[in-house]
C-alpha positions as a Markdown table, in Angstrom:
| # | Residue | x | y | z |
|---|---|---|---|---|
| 1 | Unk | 156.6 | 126.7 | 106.5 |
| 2 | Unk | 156.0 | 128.3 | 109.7 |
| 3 | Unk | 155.1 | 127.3 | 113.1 |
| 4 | Unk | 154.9 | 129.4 | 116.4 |
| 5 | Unk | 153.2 | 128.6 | 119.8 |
| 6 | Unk | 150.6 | 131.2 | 120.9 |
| 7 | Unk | 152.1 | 131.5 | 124.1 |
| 8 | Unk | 155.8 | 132.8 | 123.4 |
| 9 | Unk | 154.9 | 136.4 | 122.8 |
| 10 | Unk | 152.1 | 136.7 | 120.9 |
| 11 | Unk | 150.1 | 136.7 | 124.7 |
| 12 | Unk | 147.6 | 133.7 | 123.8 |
| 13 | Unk | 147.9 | 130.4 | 126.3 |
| 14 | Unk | 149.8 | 127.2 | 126.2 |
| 15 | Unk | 148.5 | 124.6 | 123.9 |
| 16 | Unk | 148.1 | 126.7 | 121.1 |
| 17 | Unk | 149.4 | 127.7 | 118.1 |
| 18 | Unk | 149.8 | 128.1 | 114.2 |
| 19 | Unk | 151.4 | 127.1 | 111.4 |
| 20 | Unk | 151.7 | 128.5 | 107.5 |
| 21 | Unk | 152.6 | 126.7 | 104.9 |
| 22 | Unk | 153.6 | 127.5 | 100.9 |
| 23 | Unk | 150.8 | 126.7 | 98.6 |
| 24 | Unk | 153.1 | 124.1 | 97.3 |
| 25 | Unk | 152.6 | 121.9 | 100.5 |
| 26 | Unk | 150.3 | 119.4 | 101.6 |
| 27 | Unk | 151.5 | 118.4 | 105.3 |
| 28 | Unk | 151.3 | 115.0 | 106.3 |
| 29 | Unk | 148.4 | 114.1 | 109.0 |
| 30 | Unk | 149.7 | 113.4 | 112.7 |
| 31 | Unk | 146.3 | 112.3 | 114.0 |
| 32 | Unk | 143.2 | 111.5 | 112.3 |
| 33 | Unk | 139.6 | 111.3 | 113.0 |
| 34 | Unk | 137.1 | 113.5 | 114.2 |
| 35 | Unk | 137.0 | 116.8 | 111.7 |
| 36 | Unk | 133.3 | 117.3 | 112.1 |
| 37 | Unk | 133.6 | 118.1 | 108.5 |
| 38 | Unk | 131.9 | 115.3 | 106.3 |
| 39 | Unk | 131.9 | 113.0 | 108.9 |
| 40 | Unk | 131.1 | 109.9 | 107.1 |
| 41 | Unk | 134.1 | 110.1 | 105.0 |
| 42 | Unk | 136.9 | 107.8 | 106.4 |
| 43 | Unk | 139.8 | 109.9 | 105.6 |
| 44 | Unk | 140.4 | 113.2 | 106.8 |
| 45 | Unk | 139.4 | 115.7 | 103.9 |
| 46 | Unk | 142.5 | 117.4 | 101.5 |
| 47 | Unk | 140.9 | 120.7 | 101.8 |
| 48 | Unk | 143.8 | 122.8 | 104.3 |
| 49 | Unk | 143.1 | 123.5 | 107.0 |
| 50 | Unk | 140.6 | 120.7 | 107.8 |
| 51 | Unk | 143.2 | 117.9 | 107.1 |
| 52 | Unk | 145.0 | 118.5 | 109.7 |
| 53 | Unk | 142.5 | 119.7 | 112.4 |
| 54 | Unk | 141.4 | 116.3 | 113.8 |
| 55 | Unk | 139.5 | 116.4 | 116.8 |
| 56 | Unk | 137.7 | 119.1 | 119.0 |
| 57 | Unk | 139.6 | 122.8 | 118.4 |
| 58 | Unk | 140.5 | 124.4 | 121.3 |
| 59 | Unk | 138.3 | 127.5 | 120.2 |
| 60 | Unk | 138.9 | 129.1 | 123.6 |
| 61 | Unk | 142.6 | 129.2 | 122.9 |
| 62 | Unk | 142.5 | 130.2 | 119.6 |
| 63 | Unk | 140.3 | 133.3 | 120.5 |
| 64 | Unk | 142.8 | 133.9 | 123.2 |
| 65 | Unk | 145.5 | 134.2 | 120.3 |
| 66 | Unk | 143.1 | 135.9 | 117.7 |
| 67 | Unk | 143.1 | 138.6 | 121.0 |
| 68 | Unk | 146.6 | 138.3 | 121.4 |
| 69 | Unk | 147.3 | 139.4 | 118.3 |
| 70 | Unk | 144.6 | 142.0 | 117.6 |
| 71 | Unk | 146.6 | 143.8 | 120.5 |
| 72 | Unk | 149.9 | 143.3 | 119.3 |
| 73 | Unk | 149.2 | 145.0 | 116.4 |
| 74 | Unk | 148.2 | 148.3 | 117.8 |
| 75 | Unk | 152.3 | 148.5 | 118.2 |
| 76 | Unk | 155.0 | 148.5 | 115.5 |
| 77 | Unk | 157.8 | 145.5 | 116.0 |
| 78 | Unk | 160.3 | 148.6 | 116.4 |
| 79 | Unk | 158.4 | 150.2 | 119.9 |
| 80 | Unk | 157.8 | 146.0 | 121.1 |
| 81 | Unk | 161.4 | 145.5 | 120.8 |
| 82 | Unk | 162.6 | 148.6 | 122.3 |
| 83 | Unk | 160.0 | 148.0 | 125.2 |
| 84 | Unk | 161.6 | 144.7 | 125.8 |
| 85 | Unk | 165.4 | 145.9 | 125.1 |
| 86 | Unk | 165.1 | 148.5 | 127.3 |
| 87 | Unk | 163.8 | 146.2 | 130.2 |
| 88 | Unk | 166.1 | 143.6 | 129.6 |
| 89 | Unk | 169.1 | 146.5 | 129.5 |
| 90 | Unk | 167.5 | 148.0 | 132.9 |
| 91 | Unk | 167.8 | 144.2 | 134.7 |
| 92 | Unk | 171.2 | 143.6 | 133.3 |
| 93 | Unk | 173.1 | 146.9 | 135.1 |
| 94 | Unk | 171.6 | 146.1 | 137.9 |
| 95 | Unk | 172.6 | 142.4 | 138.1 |
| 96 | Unk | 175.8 | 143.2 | 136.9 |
| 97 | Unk | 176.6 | 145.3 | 139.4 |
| 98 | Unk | 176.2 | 142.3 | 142.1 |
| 99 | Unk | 179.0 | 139.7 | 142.0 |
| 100 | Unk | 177.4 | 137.1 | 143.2 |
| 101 | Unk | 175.1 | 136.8 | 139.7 |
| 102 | Unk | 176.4 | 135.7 | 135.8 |
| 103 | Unk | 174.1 | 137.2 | 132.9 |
| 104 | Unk | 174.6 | 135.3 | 129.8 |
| 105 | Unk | 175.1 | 137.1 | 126.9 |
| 106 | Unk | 174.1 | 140.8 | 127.9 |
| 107 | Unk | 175.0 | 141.9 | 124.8 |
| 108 | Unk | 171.7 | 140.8 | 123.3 |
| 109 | Unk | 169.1 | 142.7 | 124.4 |
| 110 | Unk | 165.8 | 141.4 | 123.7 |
| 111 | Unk | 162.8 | 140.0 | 125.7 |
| 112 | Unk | 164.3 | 137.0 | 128.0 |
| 113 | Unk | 166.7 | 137.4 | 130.0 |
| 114 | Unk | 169.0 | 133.9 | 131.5 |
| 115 | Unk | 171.3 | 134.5 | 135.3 |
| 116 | Unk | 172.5 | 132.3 | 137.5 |
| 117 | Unk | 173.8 | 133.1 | 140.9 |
| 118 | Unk | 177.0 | 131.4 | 141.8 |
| 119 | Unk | 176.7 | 128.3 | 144.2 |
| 120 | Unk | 172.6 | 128.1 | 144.4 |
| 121 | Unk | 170.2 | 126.3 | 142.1 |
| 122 | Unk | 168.7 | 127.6 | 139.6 |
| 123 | Unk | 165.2 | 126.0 | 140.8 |
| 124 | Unk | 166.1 | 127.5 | 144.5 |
| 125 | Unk | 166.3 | 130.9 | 143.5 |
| 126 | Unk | 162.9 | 130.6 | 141.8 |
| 127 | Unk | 161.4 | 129.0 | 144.7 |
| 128 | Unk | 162.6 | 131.7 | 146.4 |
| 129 | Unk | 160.8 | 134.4 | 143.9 |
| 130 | Unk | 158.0 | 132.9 | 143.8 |
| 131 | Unk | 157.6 | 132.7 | 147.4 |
| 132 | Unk | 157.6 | 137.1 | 147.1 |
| 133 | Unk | 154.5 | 136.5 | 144.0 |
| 134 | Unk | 157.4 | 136.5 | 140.9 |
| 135 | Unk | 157.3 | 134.2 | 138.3 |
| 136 | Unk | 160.2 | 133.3 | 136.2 |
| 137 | Unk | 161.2 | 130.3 | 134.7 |
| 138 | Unk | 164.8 | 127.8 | 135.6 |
| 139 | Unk | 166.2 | 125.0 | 134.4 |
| 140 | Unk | 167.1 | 124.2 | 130.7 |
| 141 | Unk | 164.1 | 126.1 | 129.1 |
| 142 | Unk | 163.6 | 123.2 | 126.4 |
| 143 | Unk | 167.6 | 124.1 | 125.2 |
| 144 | Unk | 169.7 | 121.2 | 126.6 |
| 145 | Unk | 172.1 | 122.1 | 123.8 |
| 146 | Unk | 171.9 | 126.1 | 124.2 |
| 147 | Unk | 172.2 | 125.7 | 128.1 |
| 148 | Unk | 175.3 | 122.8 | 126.8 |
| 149 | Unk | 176.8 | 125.6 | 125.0 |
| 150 | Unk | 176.5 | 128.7 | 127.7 |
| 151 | Unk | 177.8 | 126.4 | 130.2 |
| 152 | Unk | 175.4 | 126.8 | 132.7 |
| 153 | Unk | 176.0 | 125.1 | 135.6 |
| 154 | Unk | 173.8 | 121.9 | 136.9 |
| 155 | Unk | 170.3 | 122.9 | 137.0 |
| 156 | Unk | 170.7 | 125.3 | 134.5 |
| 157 | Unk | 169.8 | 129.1 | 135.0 |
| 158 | Unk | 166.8 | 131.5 | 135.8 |
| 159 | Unk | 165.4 | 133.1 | 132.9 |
| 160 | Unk | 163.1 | 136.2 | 132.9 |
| 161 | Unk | 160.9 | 136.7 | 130.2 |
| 162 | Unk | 159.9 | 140.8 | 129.0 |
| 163 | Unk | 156.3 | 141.4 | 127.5 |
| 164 | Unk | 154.6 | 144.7 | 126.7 |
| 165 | Unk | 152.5 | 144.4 | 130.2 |
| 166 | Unk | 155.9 | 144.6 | 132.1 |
| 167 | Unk | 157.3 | 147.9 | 133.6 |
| 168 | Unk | 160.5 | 150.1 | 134.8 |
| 169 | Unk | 158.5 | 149.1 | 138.0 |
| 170 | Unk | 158.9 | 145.4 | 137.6 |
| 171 | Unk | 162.4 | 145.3 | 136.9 |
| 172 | Unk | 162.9 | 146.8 | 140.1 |
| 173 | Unk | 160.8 | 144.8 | 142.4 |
| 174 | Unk | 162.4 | 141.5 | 141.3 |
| 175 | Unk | 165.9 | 143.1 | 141.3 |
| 176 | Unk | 164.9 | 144.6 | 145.1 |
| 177 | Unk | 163.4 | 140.8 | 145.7 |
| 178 | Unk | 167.0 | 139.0 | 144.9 |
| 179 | Unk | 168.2 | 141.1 | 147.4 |
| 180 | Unk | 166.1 | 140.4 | 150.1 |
| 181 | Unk | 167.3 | 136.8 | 149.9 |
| 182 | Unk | 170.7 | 137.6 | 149.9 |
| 183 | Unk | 171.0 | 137.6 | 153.3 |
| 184 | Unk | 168.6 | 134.6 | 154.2 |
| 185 | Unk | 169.7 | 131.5 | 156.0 |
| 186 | Unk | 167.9 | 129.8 | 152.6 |
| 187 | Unk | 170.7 | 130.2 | 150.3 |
| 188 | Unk | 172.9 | 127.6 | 150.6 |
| 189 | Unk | 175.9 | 129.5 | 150.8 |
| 190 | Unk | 174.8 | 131.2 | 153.7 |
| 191 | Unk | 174.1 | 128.2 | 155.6 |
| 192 | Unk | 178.0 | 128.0 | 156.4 |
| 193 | Unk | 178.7 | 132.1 | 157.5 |
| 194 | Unk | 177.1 | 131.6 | 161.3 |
| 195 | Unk | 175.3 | 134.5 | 160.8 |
């Protein structure tokens, strides 16, 4: 089978999703009750995908995927991934060329992106972004073991996340945003310079 959320890249929100499965399979229930479909049965029905649809759907959410994929496939897998790689490749030069930052595992371009800067927090430096209206996302990213195996430091690390909406343009604002704070009396390694 297959499952995937509707909000990692296929530009539908959280609390969505789907899942395929081989004709072969009949999934076990998690919940049950609720199916709207013959509602005086006590079991949930066999028929797929009713079985396993208890409750109310979240019909605004699935449109919002239905959408999200209706404009993903104006663009072939090939030009999505060479959008993101090429993003991804644009941030990493310029990170690298600081020595104050660590980019784990440059060498696989793709859409997100995980830094750290040495001797402040992960959740600091995106405080700090958001504060100038960017988003990203810190801490272990739901991969305890992943972040285990990079070995980030406590807190983990900042990831940035690539999409078909994001620009040359972007890149550059959140690079030119990291180092604005460089010289602010909020990082805490500046606290100690007397500057």
């Amino acid at each position: 089978g297959l499952c995937a959320p509707a909000h990692n890249g296929l530009y539908g929100i959280q609390g969505c999703g789907f899942a395929i499965f081989p004709s072969n399979i009949q999934p076990s229930t998690l919940i049950e009750g609720g199916s709207g479909y013959r509602s005086l049965d006590m079991e949930m029905p066999q028929e797929l995908p009713e079985r396993i649809e208890a409750g109310t759907l979240p019909t605004p959410a699935i449109v919002g995927l239905s959408a999200g994929l209706q404009h993903l496939s104006q663009f072939s897998m090939d030009d999505i991934r060479g959008h993101e790689q090429a993003l991804f490749s644009m941030l990493v030069e310029r990170l690298q060329a600081q020595k104050q930052y660590h980019v784990y595992l440059p060498q696989f371009a793709g859409s997100t992106l995980l830094f750290h800067r040495h001797g402040t927090p992960a959740d600091h430096i995106g405080q700090l972004l958001h504060r100038q209206g960017i988003c990203v996302r810190t801490g272990y990213h739901c991969a305890a073991l992943g972040h285990q195996t990079l070995q980030t430091p406590p807190g983990g690390g900042v990831r940035v996340s690539f999409g078909l909406f994001n620009t040359p343009r972007d890149v550059e604002v959140l690079f030119q945003a990291l180092r604005s704070i460089e010289d602010s009396y909020e990082l805490p390694n500046n606290k100690d310079r007397g500057e």
